[in-house]
N, CA, C and O atoms as a MOPAC input file, in Angstrom:
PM7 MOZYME 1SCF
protein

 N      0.85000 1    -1.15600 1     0.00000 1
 C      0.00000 1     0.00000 1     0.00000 1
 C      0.90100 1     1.22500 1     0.00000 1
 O      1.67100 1     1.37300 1     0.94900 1
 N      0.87300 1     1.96700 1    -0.82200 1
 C      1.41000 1     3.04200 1    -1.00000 1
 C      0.65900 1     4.32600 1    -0.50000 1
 O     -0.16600 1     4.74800 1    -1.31000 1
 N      0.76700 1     4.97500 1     0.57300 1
 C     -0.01400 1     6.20500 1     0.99400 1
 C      1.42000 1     7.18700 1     1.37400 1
 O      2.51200 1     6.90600 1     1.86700 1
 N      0.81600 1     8.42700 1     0.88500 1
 C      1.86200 1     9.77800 1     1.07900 1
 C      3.00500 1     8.87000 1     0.54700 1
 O      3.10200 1     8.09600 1    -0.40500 1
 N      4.09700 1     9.40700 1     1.86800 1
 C      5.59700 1     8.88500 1     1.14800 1
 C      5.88800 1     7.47400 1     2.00200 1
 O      6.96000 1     6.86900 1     1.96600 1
 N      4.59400 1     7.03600 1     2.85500 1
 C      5.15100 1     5.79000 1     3.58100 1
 C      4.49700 1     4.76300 1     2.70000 1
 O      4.18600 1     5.16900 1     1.58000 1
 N      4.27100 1     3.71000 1     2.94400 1
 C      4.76900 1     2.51500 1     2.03500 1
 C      3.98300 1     1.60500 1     2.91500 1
 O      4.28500 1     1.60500 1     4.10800 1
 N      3.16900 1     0.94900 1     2.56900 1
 C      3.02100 1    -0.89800 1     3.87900 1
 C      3.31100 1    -1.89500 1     2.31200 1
 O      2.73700 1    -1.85600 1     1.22400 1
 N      4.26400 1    -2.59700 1     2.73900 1
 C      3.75400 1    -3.87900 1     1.60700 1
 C      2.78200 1    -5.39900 1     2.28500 1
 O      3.16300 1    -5.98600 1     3.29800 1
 N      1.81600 1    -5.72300 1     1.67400 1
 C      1.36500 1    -6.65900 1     2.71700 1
 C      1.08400 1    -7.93000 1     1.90200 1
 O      0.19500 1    -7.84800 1     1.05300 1
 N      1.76900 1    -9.16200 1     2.06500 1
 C      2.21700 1   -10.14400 1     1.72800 1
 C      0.47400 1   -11.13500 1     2.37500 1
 O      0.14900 1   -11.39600 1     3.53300 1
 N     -0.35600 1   -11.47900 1     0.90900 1
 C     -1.43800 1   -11.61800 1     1.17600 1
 C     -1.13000 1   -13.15900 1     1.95100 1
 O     -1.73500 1   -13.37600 1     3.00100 1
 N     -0.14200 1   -14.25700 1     1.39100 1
 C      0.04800 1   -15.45800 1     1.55100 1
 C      0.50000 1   -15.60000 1     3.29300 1
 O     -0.07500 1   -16.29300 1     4.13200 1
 N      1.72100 1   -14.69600 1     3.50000 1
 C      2.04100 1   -14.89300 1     5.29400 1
 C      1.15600 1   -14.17400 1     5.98100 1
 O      0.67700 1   -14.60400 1     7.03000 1
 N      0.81800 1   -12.93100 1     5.44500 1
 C      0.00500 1   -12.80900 1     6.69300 1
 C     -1.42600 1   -12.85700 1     7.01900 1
 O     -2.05900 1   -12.72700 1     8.06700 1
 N     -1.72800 1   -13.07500 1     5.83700 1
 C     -3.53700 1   -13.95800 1     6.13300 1
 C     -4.87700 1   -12.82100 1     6.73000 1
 O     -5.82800 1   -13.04500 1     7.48000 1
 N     -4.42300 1   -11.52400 1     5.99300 1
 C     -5.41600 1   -11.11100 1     6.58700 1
 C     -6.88700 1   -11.12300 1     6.18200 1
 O     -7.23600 1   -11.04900 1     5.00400 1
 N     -7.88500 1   -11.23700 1     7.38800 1
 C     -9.41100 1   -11.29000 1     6.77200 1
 C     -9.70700 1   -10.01400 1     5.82000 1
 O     -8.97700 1    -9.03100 1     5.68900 1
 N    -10.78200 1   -10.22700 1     5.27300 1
 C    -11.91400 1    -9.36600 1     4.61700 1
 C    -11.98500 1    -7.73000 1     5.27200 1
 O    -12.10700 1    -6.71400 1     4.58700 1
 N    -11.91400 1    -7.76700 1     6.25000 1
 C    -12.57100 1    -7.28600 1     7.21900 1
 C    -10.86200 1    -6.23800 1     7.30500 1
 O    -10.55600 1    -5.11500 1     6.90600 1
 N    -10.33300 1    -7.01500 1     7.82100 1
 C     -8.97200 1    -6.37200 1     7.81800 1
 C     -7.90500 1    -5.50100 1     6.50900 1
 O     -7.00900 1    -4.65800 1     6.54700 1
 N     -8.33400 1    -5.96700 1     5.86000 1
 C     -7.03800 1    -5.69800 1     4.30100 1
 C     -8.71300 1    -4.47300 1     4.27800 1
 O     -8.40700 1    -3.28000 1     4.27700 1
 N    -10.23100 1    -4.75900 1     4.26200 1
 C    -10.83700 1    -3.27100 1     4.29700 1
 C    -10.28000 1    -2.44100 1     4.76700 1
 O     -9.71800 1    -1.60100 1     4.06500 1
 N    -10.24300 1    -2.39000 1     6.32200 1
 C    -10.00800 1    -1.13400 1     6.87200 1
 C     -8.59800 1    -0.84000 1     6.56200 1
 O     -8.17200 1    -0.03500 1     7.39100 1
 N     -7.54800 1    -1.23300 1     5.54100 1
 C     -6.09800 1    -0.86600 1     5.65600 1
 C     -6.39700 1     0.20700 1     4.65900 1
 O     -5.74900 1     1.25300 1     4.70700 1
 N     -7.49700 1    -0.00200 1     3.59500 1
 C     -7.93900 1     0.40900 1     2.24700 1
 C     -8.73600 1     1.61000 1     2.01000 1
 O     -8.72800 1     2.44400 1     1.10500 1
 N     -9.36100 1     1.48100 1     2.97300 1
 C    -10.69000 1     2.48700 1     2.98000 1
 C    -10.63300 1     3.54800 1     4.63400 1
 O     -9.84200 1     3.34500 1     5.55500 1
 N    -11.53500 1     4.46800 1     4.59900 1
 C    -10.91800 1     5.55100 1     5.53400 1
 C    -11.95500 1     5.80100 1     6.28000 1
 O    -12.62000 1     4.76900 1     6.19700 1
 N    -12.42100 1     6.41800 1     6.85200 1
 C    -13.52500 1     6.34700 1     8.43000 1
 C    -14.83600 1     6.24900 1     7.26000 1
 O    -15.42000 1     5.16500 1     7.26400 1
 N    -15.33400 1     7.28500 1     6.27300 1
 C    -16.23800 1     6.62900 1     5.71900 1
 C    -16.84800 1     5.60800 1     4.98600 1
 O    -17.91000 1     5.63000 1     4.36400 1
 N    -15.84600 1     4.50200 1     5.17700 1
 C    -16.09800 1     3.63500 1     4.18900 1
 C    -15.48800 1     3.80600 1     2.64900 1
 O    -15.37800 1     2.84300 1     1.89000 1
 N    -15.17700 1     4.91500 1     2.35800 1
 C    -14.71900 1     4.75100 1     0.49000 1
 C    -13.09500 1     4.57600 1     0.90500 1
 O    -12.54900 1     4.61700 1     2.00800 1
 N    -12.52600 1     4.35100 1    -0.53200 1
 C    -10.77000 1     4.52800 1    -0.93900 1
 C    -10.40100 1     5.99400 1    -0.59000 1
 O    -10.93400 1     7.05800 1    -0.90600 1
 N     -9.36600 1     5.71500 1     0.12900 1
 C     -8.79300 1     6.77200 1     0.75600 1
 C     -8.05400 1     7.09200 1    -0.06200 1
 O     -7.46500 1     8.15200 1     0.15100 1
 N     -7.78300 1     6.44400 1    -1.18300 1
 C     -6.91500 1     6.77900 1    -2.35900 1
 C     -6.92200 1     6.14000 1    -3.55500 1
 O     -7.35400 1     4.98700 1    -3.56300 1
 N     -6.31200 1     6.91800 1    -5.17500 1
 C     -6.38300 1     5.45600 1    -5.96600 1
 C     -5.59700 1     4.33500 1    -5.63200 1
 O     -4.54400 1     4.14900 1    -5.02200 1
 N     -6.76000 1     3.37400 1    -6.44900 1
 C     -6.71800 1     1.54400 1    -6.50700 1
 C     -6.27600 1     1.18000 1    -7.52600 1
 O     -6.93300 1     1.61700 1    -8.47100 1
 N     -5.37600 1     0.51300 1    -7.83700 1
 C     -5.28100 1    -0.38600 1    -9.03000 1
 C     -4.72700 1    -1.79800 1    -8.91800 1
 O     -3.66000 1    -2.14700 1    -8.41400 1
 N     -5.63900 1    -2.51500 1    -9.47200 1
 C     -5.39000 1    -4.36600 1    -9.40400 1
 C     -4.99700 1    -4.40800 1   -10.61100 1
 O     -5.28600 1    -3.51600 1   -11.40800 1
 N     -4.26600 1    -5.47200 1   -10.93300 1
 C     -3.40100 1    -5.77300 1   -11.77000 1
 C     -2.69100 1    -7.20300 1   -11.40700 1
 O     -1.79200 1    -7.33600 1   -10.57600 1
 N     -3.35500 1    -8.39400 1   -12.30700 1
 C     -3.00800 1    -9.54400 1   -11.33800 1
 C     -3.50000 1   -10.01000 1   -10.47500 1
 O     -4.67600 1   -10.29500 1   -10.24900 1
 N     -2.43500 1   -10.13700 1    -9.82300 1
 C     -1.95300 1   -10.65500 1    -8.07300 1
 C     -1.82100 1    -9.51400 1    -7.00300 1
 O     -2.04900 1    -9.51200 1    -5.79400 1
 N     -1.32000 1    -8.42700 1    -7.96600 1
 C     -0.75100 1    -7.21800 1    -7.23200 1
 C     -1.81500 1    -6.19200 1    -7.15700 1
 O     -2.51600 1    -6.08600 1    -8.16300 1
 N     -2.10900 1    -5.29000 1    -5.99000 1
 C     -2.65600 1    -4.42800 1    -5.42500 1
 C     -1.94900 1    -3.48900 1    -4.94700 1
 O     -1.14900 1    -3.55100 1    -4.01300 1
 N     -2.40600 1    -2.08900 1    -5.95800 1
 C     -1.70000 1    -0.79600 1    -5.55000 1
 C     -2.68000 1    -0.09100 1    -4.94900 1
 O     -3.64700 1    -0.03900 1    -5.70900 1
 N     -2.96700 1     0.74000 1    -3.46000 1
 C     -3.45900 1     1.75200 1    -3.09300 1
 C     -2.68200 1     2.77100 1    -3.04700 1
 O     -1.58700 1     2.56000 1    -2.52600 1
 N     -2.91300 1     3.93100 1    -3.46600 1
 C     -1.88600 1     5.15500 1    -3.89400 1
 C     -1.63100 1     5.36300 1    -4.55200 1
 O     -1.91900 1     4.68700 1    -5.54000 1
 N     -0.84100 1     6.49800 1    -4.66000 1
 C      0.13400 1     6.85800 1    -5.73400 1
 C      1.28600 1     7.31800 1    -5.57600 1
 O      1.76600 1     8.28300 1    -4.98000 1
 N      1.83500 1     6.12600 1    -6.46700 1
 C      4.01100 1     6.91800 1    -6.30700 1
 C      4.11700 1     6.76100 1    -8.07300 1
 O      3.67400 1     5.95400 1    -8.89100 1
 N      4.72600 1     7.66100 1    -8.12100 1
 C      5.74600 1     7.39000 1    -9.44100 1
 C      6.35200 1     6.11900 1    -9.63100 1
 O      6.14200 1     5.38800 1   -10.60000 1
 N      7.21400 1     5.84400 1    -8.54800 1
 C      7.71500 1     4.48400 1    -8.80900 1
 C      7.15900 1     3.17000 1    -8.58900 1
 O      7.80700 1     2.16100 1    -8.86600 1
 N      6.41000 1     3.14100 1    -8.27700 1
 C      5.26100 1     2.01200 1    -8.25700 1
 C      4.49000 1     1.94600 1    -9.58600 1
 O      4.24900 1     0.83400 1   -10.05400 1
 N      4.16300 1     2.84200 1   -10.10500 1
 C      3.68600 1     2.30500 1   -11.13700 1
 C      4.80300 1     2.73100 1   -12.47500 1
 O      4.62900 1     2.22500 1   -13.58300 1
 N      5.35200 1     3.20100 1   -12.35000 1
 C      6.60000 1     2.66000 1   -13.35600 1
 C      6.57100 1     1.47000 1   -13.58300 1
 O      6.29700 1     1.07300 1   -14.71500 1
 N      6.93900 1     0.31900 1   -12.21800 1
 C      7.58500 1    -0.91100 1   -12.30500 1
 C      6.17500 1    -1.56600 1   -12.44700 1
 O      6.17600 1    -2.79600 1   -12.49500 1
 N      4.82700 1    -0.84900 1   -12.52900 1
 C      3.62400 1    -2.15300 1   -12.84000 1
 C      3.69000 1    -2.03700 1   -14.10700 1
 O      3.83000 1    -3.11300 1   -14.68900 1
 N      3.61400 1    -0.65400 1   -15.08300 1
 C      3.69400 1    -0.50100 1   -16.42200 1
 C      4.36200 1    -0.25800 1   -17.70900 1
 O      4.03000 1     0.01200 1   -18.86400 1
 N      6.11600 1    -0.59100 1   -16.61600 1
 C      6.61600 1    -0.48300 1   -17.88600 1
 C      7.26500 1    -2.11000 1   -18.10700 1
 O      7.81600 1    -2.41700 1   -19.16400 1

């Protein structure tokens, strides 16, 4: 997850989080995206960096 200039990467396989959980990492007290989304794959971007999506699209 990419938000501002900090970063979470979250490894869906070790750490197993519910439904419920990977929501609230995503979405912000009202319920919507606290930021852009993009799926692609396997991979899940919330945010935006330059270099993150460099390395999804080029």
């Amino acid at each position: 997850m990419a938000r501002g200039k900090s970063f979470r990467h979250v490894n869906m396989k070790s750490e197993r989080l519910s439904n419920q959980e990977l929501t609230d990492l995503i979405t912000g007290r009202s319920g919507t995206l606290r930021a852009p989304a993009i799926c692609r794959g396997k991979t899940l971007i919330v945010g935006y960096s330059d270099a993150l999506y460099e390395k999804l699209f080029v």
